[in-house]
N, CA, C and O of each residue as an XYZ file, in Angstrom:
304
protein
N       0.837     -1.171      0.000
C       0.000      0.000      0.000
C       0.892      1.249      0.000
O       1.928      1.207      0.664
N       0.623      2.200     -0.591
C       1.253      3.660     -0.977
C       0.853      4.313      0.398
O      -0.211      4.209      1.010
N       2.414      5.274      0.836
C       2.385      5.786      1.803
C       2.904      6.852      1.331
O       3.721      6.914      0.413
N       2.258      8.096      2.199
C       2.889      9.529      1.535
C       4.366      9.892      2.524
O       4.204     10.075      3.730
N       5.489      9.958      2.043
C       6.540     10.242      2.692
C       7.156     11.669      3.109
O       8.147     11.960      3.780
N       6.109     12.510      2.398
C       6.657     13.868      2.471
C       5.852     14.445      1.962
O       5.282     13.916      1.008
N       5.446     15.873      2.428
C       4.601     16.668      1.991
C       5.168     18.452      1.782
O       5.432     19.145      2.764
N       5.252     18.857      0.659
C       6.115     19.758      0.294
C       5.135     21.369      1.117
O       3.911     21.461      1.204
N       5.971     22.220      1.507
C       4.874     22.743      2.299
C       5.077     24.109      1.085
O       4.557     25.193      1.351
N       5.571     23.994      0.266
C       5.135     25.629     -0.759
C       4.784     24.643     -2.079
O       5.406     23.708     -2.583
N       3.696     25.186     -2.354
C       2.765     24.708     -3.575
C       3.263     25.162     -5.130
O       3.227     26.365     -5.387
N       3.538     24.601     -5.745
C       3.969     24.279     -7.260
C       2.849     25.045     -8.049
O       1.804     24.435     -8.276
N       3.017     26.564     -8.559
C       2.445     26.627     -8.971
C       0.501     26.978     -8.410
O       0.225     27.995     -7.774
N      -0.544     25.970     -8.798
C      -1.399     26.199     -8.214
C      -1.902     24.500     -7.643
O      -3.015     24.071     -7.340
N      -0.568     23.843     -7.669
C      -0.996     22.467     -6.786
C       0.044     22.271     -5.970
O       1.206     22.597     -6.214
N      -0.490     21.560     -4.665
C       0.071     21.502     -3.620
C       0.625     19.857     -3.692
O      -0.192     19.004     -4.036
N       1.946     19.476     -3.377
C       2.678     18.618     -3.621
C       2.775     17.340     -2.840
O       3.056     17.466     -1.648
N       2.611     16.274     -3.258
C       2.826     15.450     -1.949
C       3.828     13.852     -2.526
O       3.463     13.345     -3.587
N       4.998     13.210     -1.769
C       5.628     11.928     -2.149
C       5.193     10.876     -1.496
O       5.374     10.651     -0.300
N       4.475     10.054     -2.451
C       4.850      8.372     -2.268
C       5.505      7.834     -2.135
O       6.606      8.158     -2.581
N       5.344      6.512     -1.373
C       6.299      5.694     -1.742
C       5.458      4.352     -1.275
O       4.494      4.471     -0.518
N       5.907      3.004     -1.800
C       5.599      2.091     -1.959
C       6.365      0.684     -2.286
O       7.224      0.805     -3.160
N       6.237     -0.405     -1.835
C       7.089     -1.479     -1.873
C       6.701     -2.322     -2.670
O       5.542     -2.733     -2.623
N       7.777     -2.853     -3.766
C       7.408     -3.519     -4.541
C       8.382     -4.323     -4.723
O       9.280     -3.845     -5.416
N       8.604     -5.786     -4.212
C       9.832     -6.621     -4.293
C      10.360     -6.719     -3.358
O       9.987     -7.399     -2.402
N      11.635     -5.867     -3.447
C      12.890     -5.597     -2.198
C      12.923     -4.106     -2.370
O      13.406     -3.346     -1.530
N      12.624     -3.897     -2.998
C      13.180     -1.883     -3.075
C      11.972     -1.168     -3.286
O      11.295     -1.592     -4.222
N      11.422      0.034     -2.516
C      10.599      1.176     -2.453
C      10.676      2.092     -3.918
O      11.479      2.956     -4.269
N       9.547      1.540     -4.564
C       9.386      3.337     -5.472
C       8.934      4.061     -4.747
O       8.500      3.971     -3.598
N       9.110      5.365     -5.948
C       8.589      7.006     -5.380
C       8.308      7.754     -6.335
O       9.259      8.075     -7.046
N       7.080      8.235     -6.655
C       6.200      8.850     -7.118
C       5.592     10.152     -6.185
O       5.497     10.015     -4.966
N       5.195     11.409     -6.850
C       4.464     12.561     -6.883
C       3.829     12.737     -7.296
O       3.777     12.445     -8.491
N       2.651     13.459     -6.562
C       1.126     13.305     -6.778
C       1.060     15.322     -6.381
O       1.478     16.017     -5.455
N       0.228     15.619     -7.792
C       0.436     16.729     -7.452
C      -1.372     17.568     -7.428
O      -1.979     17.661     -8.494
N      -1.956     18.052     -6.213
C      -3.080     18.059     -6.092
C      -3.987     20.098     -6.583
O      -3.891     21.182     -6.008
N      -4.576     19.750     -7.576
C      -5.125     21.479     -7.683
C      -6.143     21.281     -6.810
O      -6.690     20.235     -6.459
N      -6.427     22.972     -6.345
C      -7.569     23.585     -5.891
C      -8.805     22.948     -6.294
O      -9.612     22.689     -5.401
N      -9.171     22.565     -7.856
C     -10.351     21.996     -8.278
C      -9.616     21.291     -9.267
O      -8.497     21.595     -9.681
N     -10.415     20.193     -9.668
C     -10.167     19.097    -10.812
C      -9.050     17.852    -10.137
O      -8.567     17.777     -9.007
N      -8.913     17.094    -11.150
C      -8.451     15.648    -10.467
C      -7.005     16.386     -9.874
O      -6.666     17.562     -9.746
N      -6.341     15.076     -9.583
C      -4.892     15.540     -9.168
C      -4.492     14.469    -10.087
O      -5.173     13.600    -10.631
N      -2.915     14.787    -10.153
C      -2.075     14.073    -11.325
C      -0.874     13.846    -10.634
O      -0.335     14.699     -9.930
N      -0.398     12.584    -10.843
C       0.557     12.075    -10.781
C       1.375     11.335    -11.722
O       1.040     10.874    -12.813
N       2.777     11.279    -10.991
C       3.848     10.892    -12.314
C       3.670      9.019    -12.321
O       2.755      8.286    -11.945
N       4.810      8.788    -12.842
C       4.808      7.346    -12.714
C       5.996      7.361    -11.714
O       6.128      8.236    -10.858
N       7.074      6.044    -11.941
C       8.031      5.829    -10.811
C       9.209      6.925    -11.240
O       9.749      7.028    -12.341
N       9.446      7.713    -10.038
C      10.356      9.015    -10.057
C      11.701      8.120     -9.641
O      12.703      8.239    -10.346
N      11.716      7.304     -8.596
C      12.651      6.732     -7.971
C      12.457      5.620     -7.453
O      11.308      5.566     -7.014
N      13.261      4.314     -7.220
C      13.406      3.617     -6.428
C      14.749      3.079     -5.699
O      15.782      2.731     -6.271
N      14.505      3.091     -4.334
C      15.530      3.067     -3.367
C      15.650      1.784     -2.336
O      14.940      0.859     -2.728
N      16.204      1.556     -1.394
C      15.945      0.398     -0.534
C      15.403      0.195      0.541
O      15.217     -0.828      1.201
N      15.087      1.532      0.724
C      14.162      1.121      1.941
C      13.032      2.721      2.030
O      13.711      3.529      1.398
N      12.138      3.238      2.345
C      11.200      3.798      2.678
C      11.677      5.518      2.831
O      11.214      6.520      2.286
N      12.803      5.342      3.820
C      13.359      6.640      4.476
C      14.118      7.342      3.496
O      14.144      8.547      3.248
N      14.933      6.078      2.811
C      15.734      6.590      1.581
C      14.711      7.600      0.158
O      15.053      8.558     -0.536
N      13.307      6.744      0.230
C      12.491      7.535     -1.010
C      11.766      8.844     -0.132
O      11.043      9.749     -0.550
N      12.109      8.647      0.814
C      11.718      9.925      2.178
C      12.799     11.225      1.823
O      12.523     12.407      1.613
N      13.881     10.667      1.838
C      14.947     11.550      1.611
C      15.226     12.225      0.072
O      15.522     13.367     -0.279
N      15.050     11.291     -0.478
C      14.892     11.640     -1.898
C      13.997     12.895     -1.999
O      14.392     14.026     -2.283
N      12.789     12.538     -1.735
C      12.138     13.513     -1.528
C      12.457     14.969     -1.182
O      12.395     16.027     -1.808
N      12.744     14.693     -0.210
C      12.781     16.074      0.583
C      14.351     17.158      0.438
O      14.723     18.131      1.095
N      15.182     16.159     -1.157
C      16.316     17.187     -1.648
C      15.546     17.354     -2.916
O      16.331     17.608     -3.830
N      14.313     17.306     -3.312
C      13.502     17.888     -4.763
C      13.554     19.269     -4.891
O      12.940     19.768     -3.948
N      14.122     20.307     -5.813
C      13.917     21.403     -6.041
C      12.510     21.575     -6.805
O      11.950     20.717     -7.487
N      12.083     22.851     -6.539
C      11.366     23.498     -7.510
C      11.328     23.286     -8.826
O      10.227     23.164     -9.363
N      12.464     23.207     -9.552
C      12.456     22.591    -10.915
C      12.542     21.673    -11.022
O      12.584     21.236    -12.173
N      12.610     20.933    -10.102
C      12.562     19.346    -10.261
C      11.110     19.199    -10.218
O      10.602     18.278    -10.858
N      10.422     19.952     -9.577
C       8.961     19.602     -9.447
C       8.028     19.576    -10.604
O       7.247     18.771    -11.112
N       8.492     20.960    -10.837
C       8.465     21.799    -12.358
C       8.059     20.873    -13.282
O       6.880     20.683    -13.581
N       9.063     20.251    -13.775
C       9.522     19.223    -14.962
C       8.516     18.026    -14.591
O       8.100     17.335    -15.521
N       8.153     17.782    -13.435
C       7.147     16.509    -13.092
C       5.684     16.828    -12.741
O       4.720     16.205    -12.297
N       5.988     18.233    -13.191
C       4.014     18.199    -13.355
C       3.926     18.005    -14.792
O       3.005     17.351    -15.280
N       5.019     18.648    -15.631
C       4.641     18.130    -17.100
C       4.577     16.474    -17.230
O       3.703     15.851    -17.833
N       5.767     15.884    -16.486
C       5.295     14.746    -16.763
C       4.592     13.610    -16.031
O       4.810     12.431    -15.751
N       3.533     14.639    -15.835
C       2.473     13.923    -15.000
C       1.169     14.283    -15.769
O       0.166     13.596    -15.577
N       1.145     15.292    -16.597
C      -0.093     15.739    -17.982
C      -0.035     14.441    -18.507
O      -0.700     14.146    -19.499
Protein backbone atom coordinates (compact mmCIF):
# COMPACT_ATOMS: atom_id res chain seq x y z
CA UNK A 1 0.00 0.00 0.00
CA UNK A 2 1.25 3.66 -0.98
CA UNK A 3 2.39 5.79 1.80
CA UNK A 4 2.89 9.53 1.53
CA UNK A 5 6.54 10.24 2.69
CA UNK A 6 6.66 13.87 2.47
CA UNK A 7 4.60 16.67 1.99
CA UNK A 8 6.12 19.76 0.29
CA UNK A 9 4.87 22.74 2.30
CA UNK A 10 5.13 25.63 -0.76
CA UNK A 11 2.77 24.71 -3.58
CA UNK A 12 3.97 24.28 -7.26
CA UNK A 13 2.45 26.63 -8.97
CA UNK A 14 -1.40 26.20 -8.21
CA UNK A 15 -1.00 22.47 -6.79
CA UNK A 16 0.07 21.50 -3.62
CA UNK A 17 2.68 18.62 -3.62
CA UNK A 18 2.83 15.45 -1.95
CA UNK A 19 5.63 11.93 -2.15
CA UNK A 20 4.85 8.37 -2.27
CA UNK A 21 6.30 5.69 -1.74
CA UNK A 22 5.60 2.09 -1.96
CA UNK A 23 7.09 -1.48 -1.87
CA UNK A 24 7.41 -3.52 -4.54
CA UNK A 25 9.83 -6.62 -4.29
CA UNK A 26 12.89 -5.60 -2.20
CA UNK A 27 13.18 -1.88 -3.08
CA UNK A 28 10.60 1.18 -2.45
CA UNK A 29 9.39 3.34 -5.47
CA UNK A 30 8.59 7.01 -5.38
CA UNK A 31 6.20 8.85 -7.12
CA UNK A 32 4.46 12.56 -6.88
CA UNK A 33 1.13 13.31 -6.78
CA UNK A 34 0.44 16.73 -7.45
CA UNK A 35 -3.08 18.06 -6.09
CA UNK A 36 -5.13 21.48 -7.68
CA UNK A 37 -7.57 23.58 -5.89
CA UNK A 38 -10.35 22.00 -8.28
CA UNK A 39 -10.17 19.10 -10.81
CA UNK A 40 -8.45 15.65 -10.47
CA UNK A 41 -4.89 15.54 -9.17
CA UNK A 42 -2.07 14.07 -11.32
CA UNK A 43 0.56 12.07 -10.78
CA UNK A 44 3.85 10.89 -12.31
CA UNK A 45 4.81 7.35 -12.71
CA UNK A 46 8.03 5.83 -10.81
CA UNK A 47 10.36 9.01 -10.06
CA UNK A 48 12.65 6.73 -7.97
CA UNK A 49 13.41 3.62 -6.43
CA UNK A 50 15.53 3.07 -3.37
CA UNK A 51 15.95 0.40 -0.53
CA UNK A 52 14.16 1.12 1.94
CA UNK A 53 11.20 3.80 2.68
CA UNK A 54 13.36 6.64 4.48
CA UNK A 55 15.73 6.59 1.58
CA UNK A 56 12.49 7.53 -1.01
CA UNK A 57 11.72 9.93 2.18
CA UNK A 58 14.95 11.55 1.61
CA UNK A 59 14.89 11.64 -1.90
CA UNK A 60 12.14 13.51 -1.53
CA UNK A 61 12.78 16.07 0.58
CA UNK A 62 16.32 17.19 -1.65
CA UNK A 63 13.50 17.89 -4.76
CA UNK A 64 13.92 21.40 -6.04
CA UNK A 65 11.37 23.50 -7.51
CA UNK A 66 12.46 22.59 -10.91
CA UNK A 67 12.56 19.35 -10.26
CA UNK A 68 8.96 19.60 -9.45
CA UNK A 69 8.47 21.80 -12.36
CA UNK A 70 9.52 19.22 -14.96
CA UNK A 71 7.15 16.51 -13.09
CA UNK A 72 4.01 18.20 -13.36
CA UNK A 73 4.64 18.13 -17.10
CA UNK A 74 5.30 14.75 -16.76
CA UNK A 75 2.47 13.92 -15.00
CA UNK A 76 -0.09 15.74 -17.98
Amino acid sequence: MAEVVHEFTDPVGEFRVRAFAEKRGNVWIGWLEFRPKRGKPLKTGEETSQPTKEAVEYWATGLEPVYLEGAIERAK
